[in-house]
C-alpha positions as CSV (number, residue, x, y, z in Angstrom):
1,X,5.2,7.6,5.9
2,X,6.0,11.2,5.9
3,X,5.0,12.0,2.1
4,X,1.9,10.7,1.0
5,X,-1.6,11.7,-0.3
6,X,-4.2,11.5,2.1
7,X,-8.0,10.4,1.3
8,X,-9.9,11.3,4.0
9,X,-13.6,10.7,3.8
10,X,-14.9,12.7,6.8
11,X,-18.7,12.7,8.2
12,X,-19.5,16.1,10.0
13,X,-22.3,15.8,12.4
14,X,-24.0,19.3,13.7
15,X,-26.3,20.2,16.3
16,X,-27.2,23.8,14.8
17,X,-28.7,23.8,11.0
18,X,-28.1,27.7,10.5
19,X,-24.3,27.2,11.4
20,X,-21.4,28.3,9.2
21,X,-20.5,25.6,6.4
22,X,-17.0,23.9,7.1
23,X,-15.0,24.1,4.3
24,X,-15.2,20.7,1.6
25,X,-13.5,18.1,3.2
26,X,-10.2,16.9,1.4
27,X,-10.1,13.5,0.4
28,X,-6.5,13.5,-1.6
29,X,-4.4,15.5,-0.1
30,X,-0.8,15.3,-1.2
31,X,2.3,15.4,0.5
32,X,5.7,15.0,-1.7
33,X,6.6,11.8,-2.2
34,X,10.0,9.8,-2.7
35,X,10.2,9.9,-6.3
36,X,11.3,13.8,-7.2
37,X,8.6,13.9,-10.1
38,X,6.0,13.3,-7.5
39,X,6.8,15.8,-4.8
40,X,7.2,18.5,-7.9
41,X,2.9,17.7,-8.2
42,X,2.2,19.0,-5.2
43,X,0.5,21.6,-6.2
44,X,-0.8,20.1,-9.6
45,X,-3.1,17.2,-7.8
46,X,-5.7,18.5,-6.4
47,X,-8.0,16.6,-3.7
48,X,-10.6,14.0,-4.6
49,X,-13.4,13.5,-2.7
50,X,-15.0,9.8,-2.5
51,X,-17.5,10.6,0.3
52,X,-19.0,13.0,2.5
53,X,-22.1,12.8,4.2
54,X,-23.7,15.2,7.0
55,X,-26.0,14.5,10.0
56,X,-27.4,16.2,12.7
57,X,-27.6,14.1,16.3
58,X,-29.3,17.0,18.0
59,X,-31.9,19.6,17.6
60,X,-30.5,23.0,17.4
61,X,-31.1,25.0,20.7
62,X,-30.5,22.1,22.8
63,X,-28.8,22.4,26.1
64,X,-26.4,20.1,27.3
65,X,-26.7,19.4,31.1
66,X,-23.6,19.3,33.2
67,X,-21.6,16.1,33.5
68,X,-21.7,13.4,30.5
69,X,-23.9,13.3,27.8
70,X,-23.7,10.4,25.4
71,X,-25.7,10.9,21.8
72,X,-26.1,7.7,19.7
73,X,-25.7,7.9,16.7
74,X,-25.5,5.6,13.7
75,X,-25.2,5.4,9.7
76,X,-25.7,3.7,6.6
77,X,-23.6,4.7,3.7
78,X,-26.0,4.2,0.2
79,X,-24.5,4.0,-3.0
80,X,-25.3,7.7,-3.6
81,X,-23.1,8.9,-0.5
82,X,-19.8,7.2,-2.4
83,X,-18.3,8.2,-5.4
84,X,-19.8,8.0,-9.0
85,X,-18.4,4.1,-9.3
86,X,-20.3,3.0,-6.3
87,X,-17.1,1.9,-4.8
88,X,-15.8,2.2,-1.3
89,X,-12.3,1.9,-1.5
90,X,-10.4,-0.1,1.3
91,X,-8.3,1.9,3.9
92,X,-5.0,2.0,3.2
93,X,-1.5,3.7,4.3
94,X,1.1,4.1,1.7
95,X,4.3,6.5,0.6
96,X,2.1,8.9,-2.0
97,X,-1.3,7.6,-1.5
98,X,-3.4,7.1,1.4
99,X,-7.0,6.5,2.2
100,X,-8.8,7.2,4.8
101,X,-12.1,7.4,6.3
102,X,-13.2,10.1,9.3
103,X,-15.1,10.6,11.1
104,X,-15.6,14.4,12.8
105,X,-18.5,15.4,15.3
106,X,-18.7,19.2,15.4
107,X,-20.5,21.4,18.6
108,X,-21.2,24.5,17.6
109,X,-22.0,26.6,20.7
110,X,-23.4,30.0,21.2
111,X,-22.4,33.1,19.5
112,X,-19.4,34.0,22.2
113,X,-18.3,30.7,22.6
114,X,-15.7,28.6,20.1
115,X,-16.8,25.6,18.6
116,X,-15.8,22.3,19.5
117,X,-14.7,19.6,17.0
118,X,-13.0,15.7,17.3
119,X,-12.2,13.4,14.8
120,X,-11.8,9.7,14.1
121,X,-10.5,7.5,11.9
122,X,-12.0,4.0,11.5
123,X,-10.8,1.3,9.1
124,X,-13.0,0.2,6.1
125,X,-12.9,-3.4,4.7
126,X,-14.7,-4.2,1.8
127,X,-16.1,-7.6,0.9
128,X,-17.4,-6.3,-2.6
129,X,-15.4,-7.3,-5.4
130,X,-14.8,-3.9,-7.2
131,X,-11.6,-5.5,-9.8
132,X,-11.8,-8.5,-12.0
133,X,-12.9,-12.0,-11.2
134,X,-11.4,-13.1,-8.1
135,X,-9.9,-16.6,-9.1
136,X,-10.6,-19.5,-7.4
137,X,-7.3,-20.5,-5.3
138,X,-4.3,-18.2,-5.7
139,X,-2.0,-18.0,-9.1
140,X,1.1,-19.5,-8.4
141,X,3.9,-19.1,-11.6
142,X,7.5,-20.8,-11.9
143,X,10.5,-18.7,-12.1
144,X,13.9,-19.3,-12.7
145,X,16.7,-17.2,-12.0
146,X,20.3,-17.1,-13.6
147,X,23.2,-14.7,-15.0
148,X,21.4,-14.6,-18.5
149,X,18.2,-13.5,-16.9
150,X,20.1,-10.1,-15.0
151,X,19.7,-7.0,-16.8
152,X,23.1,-5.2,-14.9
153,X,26.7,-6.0,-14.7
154,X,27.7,-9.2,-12.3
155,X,30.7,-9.4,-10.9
156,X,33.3,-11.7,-13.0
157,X,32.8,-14.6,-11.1
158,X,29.6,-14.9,-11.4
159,X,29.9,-14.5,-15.0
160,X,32.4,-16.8,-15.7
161,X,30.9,-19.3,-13.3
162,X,26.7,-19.9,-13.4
163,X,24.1,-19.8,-10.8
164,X,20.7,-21.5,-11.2
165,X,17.5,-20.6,-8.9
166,X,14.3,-21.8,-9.5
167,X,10.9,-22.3,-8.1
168,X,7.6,-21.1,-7.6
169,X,5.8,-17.9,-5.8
170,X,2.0,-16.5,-6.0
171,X,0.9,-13.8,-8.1
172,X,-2.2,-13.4,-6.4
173,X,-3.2,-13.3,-2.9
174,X,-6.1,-12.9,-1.0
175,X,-5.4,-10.4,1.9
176,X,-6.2,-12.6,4.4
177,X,-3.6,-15.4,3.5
178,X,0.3,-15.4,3.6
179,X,2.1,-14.9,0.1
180,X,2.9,-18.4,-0.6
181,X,5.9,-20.1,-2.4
182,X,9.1,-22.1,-2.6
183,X,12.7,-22.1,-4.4
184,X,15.3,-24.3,-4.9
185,X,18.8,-23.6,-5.4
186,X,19.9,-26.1,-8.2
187,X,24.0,-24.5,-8.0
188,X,25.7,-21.7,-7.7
189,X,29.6,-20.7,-8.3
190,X,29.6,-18.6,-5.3
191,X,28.5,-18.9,-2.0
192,X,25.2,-16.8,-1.0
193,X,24.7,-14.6,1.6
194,X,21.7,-13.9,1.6
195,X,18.0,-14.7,0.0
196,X,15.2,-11.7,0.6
197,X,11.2,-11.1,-0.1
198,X,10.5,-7.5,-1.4
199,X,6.7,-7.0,-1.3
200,X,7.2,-3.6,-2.9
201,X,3.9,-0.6,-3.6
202,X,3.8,1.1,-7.1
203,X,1.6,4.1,-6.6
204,X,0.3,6.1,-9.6
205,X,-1.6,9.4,-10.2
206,X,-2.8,10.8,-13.0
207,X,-1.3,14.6,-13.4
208,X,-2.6,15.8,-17.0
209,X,-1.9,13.5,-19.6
210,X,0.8,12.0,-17.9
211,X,1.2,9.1,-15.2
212,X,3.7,9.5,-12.8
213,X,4.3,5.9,-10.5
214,X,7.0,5.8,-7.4
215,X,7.8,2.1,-6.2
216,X,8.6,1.6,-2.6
217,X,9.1,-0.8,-0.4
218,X,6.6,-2.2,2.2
219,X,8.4,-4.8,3.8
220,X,11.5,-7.5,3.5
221,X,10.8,-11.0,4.8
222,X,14.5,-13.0,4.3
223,X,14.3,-16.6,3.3
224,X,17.9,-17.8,4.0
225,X,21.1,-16.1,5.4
226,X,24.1,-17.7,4.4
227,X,25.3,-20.3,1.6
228,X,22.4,-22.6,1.0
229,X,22.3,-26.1,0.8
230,X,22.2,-26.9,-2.8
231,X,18.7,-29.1,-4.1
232,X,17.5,-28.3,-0.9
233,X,13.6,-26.4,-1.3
234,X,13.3,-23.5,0.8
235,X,9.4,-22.8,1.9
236,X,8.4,-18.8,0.9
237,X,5.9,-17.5,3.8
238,X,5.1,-14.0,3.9
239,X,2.4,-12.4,6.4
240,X,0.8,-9.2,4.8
241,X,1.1,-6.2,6.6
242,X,-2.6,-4.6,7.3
243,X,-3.2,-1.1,6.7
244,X,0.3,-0.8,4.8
245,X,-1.5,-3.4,1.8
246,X,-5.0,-2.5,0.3
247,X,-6.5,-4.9,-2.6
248,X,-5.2,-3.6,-6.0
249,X,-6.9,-0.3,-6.8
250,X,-7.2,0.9,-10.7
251,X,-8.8,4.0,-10.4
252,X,-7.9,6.2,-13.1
253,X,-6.8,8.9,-11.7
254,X,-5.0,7.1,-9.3
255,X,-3.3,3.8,-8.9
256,X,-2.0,1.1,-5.9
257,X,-0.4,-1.6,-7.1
258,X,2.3,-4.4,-5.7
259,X,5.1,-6.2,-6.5
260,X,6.9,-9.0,-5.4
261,X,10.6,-9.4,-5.7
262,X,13.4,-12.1,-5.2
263,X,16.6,-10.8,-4.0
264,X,20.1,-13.4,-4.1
265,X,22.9,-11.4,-2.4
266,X,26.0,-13.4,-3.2
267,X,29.1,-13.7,-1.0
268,X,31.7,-10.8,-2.1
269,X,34.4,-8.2,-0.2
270,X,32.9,-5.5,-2.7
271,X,29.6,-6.1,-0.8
272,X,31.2,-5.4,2.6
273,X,31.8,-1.7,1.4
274,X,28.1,-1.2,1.3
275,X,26.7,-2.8,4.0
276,X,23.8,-0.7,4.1
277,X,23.0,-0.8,0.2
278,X,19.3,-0.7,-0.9
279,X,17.9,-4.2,-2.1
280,X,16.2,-2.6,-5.3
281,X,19.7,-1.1,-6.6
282,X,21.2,-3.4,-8.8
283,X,24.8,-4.4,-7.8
284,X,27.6,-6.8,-9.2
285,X,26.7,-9.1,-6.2
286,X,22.9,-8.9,-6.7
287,X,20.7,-10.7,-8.6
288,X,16.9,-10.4,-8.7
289,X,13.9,-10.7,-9.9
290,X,10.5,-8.7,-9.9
291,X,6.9,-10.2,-10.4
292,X,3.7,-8.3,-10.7
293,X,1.3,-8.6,-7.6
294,X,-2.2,-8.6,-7.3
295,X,-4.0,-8.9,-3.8
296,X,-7.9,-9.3,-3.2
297,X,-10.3,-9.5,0.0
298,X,-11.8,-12.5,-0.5
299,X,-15.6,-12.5,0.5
C-alpha cells in the first residue's frame, strides 16, 4: 500500500508541563494514489484530525532510577476527545485512505539531553452503529449475467452464440461473516476458464467542490477454474480480509466504500496473449458484473 492517506490519531503523553509543544499531529496525511487525479491532490488535501488527547504519567522533575521503570497508565476517550460527529471511525488500511490510531509516549529529559519518543499503533473496533439501520440478516439480490447485459465488445463467438449465468450474492455483510452467495451456470457457447470474486475499495475525498474516487482491488477469491458443469450451483464463500475492510464510512469529506464483482473469463487463444491482464479491464473474453457493497460491525 504504498500511496495512501494516513489518519493517525496519536495520544502524546509528557512527563514535563513547561516542555516545547509537538507540532499538531496529522491525522490525513496523503500519499499519491493509483488514480492520476488523486496523486495530482497531494498537496490540495490537507490533514484531518479526528482525535488527539494529552496526558501526563509523571510529575515533572521526576527521576527515573536505573534499570526498568514501568508507568501505568490508562484512558478513556469521551465524546469530546473525537471529532464533532461523535464518531470513532474503525481502523482501516487502504490504497488512498487510511486510518489509524497512535499512540506516542514522549520523555523529555534535561536541557542537554535529547528527548526520547516511541510510538504505537493499536486497532480500533467499533460496536456503535454510526451508518443507517443495520438490517436484520444480510441482503442477498439475484443477478443474472449474459451478452446483452456486457457493456464492451465480446468476441464473435460469444456473440453469435449466448451464455446465461445466474444466481445470487450479498449486498451487505457484517464484518464478522463470509460474503455469502451462489451461481449457476444455465449454458454457455464456450467453454469457461475461469469464474473470480473481486471485493474491490472505492475511496473518495472531497478536494473543493469536486469528488475524486479511485477503485482498487482488495482481494480475488476464484470460484471455479475450468469449463463448468452446466445446472450445476456453485457455493460463493468469501473471508473478509481485517484491517484491509473497514464498515462503510460516508464522511463527507472523505469516503470508503466496496464493491463486489463477478468475473467469467471464457476459453480463448486471444486470452493467452495476456496472461497477466487485469480482471477489472474489459476484454472480448470477459464478462462481468459489479454490485454495490456495504459492510457493518454487527454489535
Amino acid at each position: 500500500m504504498g500511496r495512501s492517506w494516513s489518519l493517525p490519531l496519536p495520544l502524546r503523553f509528557r512527563t514535563r508541563k513547561f516542555s516545547s509543544p509537538s507540532p499538531e499531529p496529522s491525522i490525513c496525511r496523503f500519499r499519491g494514489g493509483m488514480g492520476g487525479v488523486i496523486e495530482s491532490l497531494y498537496s490540495v488535501v490537507k490533514p484531518i484530525c479526528f482525535l488527539k488527547k494529552i496526558m501526563e504519567v509523571s510529575p515533572p522533575g521526576g527521576r527515573l532510577g536505573p534499570g526498568r521503570s514501568e508507568v501505568p497508565f490508562s484512558f478513556i476517550l469521551s465524546s469530546e476527545d473525537i471529532n464533532s460527529r461523535g464518531i470513532l471511525y474503525e481502523s482501516f488500511h487502504g490504497g488512498n485512505i487510511s486510518i489509524q490510531y497512535l499512540v506516542t509516549a514522549d520523555i523529555i529529559r534535561g536541557y542537554l539531553h535529547k528527548s526520547l519518543t516511541a510510538t504505537v499503533e493499536f486497532i480500533v473496533e467499533s460496536n456503535k452503529r454510526i451508518s443507517q439501520v443495520v438490517p436484520a440478516q444480510p441482503e442477498s439480490i439475484n443477478f443474472y449475467i449474459t451478452q446483452d447485459t456486457q457493456k464492451h465488445q465480446l468476441l464473435p463467438e460469444l456473440l453469435t452464440g449466448h451464455f446465461r449465468i445466474t444466481g445470487r450474492i450479498s449486498t451487505q455483510c457484517s464484518l464478522a461473516d463470509p460474503l455469502l452467495g451462489e451461481l449457476t451456470v444455465d449454458a454457455s457457447a464456450v467453454p469457461i476458464n475461469s469464474i473470480d470474486i473481486q471485493l474491490l475499495r472505492v475511496e473518495s475525498i472531497l478536494a473543493g467542490e469536486r469528488i475524486i474516487s479511485d477503485t482498487s482491488v482488495i482481494q480475488t477469491t476464484q470460484v471455479a477454474d475450468g469449463d463448468v458443469c452446466q445446472s450445476l450451483m456453485l457455493p460463493i464463500y468469501v473471508i473478509l480480509p481485517r484491517l484491509l475492510v473497514c464498515p462503510t464510512v460516508l464522511a463527507g469529506s472523505f469516503n470508503v466504500e466496496f464493491q463486489v464483482s463477478l468475473v467469467i473469463s471464457f476459453q480463448s487463444e486471444l486470452s493467452k496473449l495476456y496472461p497477466k491482464a487485469d480482471l477489472r479491464t474489459p476484454r472480448p473474453w470477459l464478462a462481468m458484473m459489479t454490485l454495490p457493497l456495504r459492510l457493518y460491525r454487527a454489535s
